[in-house]
C-alpha positions in Angstrom: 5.7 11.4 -78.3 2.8 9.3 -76.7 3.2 6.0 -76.8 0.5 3.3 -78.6 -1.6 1.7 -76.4 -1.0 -2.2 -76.8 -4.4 -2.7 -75.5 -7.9 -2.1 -76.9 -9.8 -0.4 -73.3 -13.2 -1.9 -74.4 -11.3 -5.8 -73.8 -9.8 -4.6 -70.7 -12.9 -3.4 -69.4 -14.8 -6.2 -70.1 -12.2 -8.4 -68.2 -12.5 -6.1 -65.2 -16.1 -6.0 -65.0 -16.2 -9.9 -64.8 -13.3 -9.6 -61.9 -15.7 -7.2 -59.9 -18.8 -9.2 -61.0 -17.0 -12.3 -59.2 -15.4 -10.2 -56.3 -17.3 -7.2 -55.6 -15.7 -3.2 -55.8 -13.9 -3.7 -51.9 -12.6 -7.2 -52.6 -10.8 -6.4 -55.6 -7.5 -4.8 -56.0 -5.1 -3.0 -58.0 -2.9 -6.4 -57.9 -5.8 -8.6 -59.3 -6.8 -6.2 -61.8 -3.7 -6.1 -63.4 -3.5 -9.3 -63.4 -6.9 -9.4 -64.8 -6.3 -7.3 -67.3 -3.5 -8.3 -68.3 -2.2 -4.8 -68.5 0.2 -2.5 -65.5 -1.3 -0.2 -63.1 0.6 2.7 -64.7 -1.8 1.5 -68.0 -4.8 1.2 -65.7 -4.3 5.1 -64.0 -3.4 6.9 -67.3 -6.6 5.2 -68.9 -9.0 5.1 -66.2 -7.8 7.5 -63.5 -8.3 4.7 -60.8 -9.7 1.7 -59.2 -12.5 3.7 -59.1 -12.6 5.1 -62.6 -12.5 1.5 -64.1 -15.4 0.1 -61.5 -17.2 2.6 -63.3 -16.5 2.3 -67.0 -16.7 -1.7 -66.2 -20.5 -0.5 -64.7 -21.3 1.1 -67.8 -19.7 -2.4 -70.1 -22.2 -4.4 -67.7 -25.1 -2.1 -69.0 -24.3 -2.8 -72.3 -24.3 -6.1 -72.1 -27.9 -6.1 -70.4 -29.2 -4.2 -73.1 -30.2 -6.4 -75.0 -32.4 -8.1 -72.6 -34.0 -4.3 -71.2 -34.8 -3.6 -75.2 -36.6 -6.7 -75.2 -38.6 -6.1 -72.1 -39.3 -2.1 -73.0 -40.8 -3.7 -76.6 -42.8 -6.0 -74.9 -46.4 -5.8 -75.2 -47.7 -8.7 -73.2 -47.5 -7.2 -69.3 -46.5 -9.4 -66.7 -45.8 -11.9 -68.9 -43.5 -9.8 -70.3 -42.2 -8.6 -66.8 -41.7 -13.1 -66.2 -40.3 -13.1 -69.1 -37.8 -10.6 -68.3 -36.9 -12.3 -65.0 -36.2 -15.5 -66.6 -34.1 -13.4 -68.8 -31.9 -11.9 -66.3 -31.1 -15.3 -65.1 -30.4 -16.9 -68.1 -28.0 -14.0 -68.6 -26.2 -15.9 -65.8 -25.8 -19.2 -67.2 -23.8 -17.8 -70.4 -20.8 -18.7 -71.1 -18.2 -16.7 -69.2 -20.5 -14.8 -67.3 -20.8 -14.8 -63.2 -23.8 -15.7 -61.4 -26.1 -12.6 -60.1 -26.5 -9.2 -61.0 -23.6 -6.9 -61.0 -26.0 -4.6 -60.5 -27.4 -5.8 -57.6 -24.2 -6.8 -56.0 -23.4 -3.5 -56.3 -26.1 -1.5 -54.9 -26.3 -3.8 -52.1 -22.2 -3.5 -51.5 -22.6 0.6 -51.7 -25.6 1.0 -50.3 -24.1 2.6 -46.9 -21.2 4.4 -48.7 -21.1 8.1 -49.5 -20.2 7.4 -53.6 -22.2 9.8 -55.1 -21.4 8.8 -58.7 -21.8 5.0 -58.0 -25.1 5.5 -56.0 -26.5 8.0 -58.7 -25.4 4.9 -61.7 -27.9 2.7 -59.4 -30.2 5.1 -59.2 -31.0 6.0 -62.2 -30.5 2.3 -62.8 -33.6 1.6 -60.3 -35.5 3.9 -61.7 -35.4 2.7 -65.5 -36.5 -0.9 -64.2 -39.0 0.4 -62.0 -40.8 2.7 -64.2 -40.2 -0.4 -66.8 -42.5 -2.2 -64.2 -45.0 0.4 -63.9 -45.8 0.6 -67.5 -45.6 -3.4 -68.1 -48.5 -3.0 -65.0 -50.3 -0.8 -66.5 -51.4 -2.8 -69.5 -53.0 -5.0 -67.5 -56.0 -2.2 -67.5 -57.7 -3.4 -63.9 -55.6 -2.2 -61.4 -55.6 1.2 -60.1 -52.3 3.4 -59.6 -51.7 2.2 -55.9 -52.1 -1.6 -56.3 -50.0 -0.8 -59.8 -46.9 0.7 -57.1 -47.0 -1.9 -54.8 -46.9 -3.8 -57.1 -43.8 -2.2 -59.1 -42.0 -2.4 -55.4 -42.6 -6.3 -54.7 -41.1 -6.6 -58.1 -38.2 -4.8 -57.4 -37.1 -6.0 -54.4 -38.3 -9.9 -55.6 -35.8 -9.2 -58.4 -33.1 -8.1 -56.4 -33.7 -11.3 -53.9 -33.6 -13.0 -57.5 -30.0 -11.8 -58.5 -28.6 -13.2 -55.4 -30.7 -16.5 -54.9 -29.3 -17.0 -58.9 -25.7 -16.7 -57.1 -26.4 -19.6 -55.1 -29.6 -21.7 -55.5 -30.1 -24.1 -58.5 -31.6 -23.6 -61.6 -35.1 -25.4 -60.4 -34.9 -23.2 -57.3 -34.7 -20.2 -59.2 -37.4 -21.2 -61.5 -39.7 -22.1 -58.7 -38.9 -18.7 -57.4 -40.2 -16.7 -60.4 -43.5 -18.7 -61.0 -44.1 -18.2 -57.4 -43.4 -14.7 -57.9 -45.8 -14.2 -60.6 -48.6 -16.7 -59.1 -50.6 -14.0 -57.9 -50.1 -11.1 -59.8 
């Protein structure tokens, strides 16, 4: 007979992500996430498979707890001040409670951006693409830009939001507000 589980996987998780959120997937090992979890690595492989397996269930709890803040950006109806509004969300995300400084996102498509993980590339992926075409659609309402300028646009974005998840690792809060209302000076 199976034996009862004397954990509940979604607390686990949760633990885990904030160990790889602090760490990173390749500093982080079987030893600390035990000890994280508070559970043995026999638990971790018959629940998760592996290291791997719980980096990505702990990528998917990290989704869900941005959701909130992507719901609130796809309802918005207010453009780039939406798209601000958004960035200033993300950080504050960071100053919760608990939570770790940066993106877990970002941390992790910059630490596997040279690897040849197919299922953690295609998570970021389809991640990227949800924000950018988020982007694209907040530029759009706008109404005075044309399709290219609306792109380059949707890129600078991008890439000033990743260099916004790791300046929030590091820089202080008035930095990182500086940073967003320069981003969106011009705009």
């Amino acid at each position: 007979m199976a034996r009862k589980k004397a954990y509940i996987e979604e607390e686990v998780i949760e633990k885990a992500m904030r160990l790889f959120w602090r760490n990173g997937y390749e500093s982080t090992s079987m030893q600390m996430l035990e000890k994280e979890m508070g559970i043995n690595k026999f638990s971790i492989y018959s629940s998760f498979g592996s290291k791997h397996g719980v980096f990505l269930e702990s990528l998917k709890s990290y989704k869900k707890k941005v959701n909130s803040i992507f719901e609130k950006f796809k309802n918005s109806t207010n453009g780039v001040e939406g798209i601000k509004e958004f960035f200033y969300d993300s950080v504050n995300l960071c100053y919760q409670e608990g939570n770790q400084k940066g993106c877990l996102i970002s941390n992790t498509y910059n630490e596997f951006s040279e690897t040849e993980d197919d299922l953690v590339k295609g998570e970021m992926t389809s991640f990227m693409d949800n924000l950018k075409t988020l982007l694209i659609a907040k530029l759009r309402m706008d109404g005075t830009k044309d399709e290219k300028t609306i792109t380059k646009q949707a890129n600078f974005l991008l890439l000033a939001k990743h260099g916004l998840a790791a300046a929030s690792r590091v820089n202080s809060r008035q930095e990182i507000e500086d940073y967003i209302e320069m981003t969106f000076k011009n705009l």
